[in-house]
C-alpha positions, 0 to 999 in steps of 0.5 A: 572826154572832149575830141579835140580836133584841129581844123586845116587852113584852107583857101577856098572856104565855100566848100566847107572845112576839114579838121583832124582829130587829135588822136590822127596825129598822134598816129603820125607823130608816133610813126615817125618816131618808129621809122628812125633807128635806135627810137622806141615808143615808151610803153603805153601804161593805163594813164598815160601814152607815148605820144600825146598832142594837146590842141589850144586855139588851133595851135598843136603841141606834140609831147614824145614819151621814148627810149634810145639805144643805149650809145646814141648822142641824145642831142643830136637824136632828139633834134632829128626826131623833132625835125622828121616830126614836123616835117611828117605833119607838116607833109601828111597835114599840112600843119605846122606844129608849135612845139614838140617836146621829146621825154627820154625815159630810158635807154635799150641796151 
């Protein structure tokens, strides 16, 4: 199995280049989702985990497995998990994710 890794810009190239292993930013990704009231994870089964980034050409795409307490708005959550998603990476990382795709599984009652 490849480590995909995703390399942070820089301005100065001279001092070398610090890229980020994929798995990091599904830590932070999945932290974030954690934070936010009425979110949960879906559990992490043999093939599958709840948060999975795909790295392509240095771009990044965060896919979201979760559950929502049972009278939350979807909508409204699933845009605010995206926004506090990119901006955790975007603060921890300082980088901008393309796309975050958010899969609803089920519902806490």
């Amino acid at each position: 199995m490849a480590i995909e890794y995703i390399i942070i810009p820089e301005n100065k190239k001279d001092n070398g280049i610090i890229a980020l292993s994929k798995h990091v930013l599904e830590a932070i990704a999945g932290y974030a989702v954690e934070e936010e009231n009425g979110c949960y994870l879906a559990p992490k089964t043999t093939f599958r985990r709840p948060v999975f980034c795909k790295v392509v050409d240095n771009h990044l795409t965060v896919c979201i497995d979760m559950k929502l307490q049972y009278g939350l708005n979807i909508n409204s959550t699933c845009e605010a998990i995206q926004n506090k998603v990119q901006q955790v990476l975007q603060q921890m990382t300082d980088i901008k994710c393309d796309n975050i795709k958010i899969n609803v599984v089920g519902f806490v009652f």
